[in-house]
C-alpha positions, 0 to 999 in steps of 0.5 A: 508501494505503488499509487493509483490515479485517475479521474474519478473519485468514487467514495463508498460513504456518504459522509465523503459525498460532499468537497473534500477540504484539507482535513485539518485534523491530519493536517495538524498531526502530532507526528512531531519534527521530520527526521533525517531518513524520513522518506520524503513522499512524491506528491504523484507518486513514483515516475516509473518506467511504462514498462517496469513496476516498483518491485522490478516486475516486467510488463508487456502493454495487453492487447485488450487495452484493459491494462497490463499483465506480467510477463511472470508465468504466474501473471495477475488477472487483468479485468477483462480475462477475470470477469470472463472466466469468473470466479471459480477459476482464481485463488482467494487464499491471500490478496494484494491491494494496491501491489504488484505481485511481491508478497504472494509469490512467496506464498504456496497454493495461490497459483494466481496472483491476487495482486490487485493493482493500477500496475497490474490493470486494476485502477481502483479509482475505477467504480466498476474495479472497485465493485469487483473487488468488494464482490470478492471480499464479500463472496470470498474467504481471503485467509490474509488480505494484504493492504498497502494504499497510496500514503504520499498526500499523508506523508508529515514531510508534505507539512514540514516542506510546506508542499501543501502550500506550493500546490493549487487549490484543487490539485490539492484537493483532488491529492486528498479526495485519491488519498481518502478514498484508498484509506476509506476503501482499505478500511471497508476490506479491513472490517469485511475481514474482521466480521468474517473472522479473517486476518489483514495488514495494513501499512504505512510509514510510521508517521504518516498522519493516515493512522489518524483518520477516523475509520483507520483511527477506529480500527487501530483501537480495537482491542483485536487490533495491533500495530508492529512500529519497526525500522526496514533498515533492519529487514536490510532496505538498501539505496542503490550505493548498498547503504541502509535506508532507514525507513520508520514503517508501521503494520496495523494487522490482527495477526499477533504472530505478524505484530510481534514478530515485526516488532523485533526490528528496531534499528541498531545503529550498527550500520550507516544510514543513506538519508532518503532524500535527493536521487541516485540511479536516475529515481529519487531515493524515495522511490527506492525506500517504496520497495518492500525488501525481500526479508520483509516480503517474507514475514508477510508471506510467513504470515499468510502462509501459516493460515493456509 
């Protein structure tokens, strides 16, 4: 999973108009002790390459300065080339928001990649980026829309190491401003979809005390609505040295195929786990357990495919 920053904090409700505080009822999760292959949460993210993504993709610097592209023939649309050719030329059929191209080359019939991500030059801090995006929800029919926003400042871990109390005041406000208003902008596509009768996921790990924010909170208790709870050990996530990590992830969708298939994989203890703690091959293991394995890339694509 890859995380977006910038300076500007555009929030799409009024109610988050206002400074934003620590909220004390995510604070306060009842996401209970940290376990030993918790993935520990970087605060900024993962320090990556300049010229590598979090999924292996290459990149090469644009010259139109609006970002970068993949050098994968089937590359991302930067803003600049999208607002130019317009929107008949591009495939809606399925959507990444906040990912780099990892699920939708796995699916037929979406010959451009709507993986919409700062990665790929669609820094959704942006206003005018954001706009975009919402006039594509609103104008389009995205059969799957695949949600995966920054989930580092609501990691329980954060609570547990007391990393909220290392931070200053407003650096720790302006994590949670970012944070919000990824999860605020993923539900406002969440409800575009279900109005319209489409299918979503959404994900995070298990714990995270995203899943308690009120609009996510709102959403998860619709009666259309399911969540898959499931173990990425079990979809063969690996650390470098080719140990299982267990990572404990949730997929909020309304998908019941997608739910009850996910559900499926809960950890066996059939293998050894590498706790998702400490570095190895020059990144922390947390930055290894933000890749989505290929077997998981490959129900979601199932998923999105079976729409098409």
């Amino acid at each position: 999973m890859a995380s977006d920053s910038g300076s500007d904090v555009v929030f799409s409700d009024a109610e988050h108009d206002s400074d934003v505080s620590l909220p004390s009822d995510i604070v306060q999760s009842d996401a209970g002790p940290a376990e030993e292959n918790d993935v520990i949460e970087g605060l900024s993210g993962p320090n990556l390459p300049s010229d590598v993504d979090s999924d292996g993709f290459w990149f090469s610097p644009s010259e139109d300065g609006f970002g970068s592209e993949p050098t994968a023939s089937e590359s991302v649309p930067s803003v600049k080339e999208f607002h130019l050719k317009g929107m008949s030329l591009f495939n809606f059929a399925a959507m990444e928001i906040y990912s780099p191209p990892r699920v939708l080359p796995m699916i037929d019939r979406c010959p451009r990649r709507m993986s919409l991500d700062i990665l790929t030059g669609w820094n959704l801090l942006d206003a005018s980026v954001k706009q975009t995006v919402i006039k594509m929800w609103e104008t389009q029919e995205v059969k799957m829309l695949l949600l995966s926003p920054p989930c580092t400042i609501f990691s329980p871990l954060q609570v547990c190491f007391r990393n909220y109390e290392k931070m200053d005041p407003e650096t720790l406000k302006k994590k949670w401003a970012e944070g919000l208003h990824h999860l605020d902008f993923s539900a406002m596509g969440i409800r575009n979809q279900l109005q319209k009768g489409l299918k979503f996921m959404l994900e995070h790990p298990q714990r995270a005390s995203s899943w308690e924010h009120p609009p996510i909170a709102e959403i998860r208790g619709r009666p259309d609505v399911y969540c898959a709870d499931f173990d990425q050990c079990m979809l063969d996530l690996r650390a470098p040295n080719n140990l299982h990590m267990k990572k404990r992830t949730r997929i909020m969708t309304n998908c019941h195929w997608l739910a009850s298939t996910l559900r499926q994989y809960q950890c066996d203890r059939s293998h050894i786990h590498q706790p998702i703690e400490g570095s190895m091959a020059g990144h922390s293991l947390s930055w290894w357990a933000q890749h989505y394995p290929p077997d998981l890339c490959r129900i979601l694509a199932e998923s999105a495919q079976r729409l098409l």
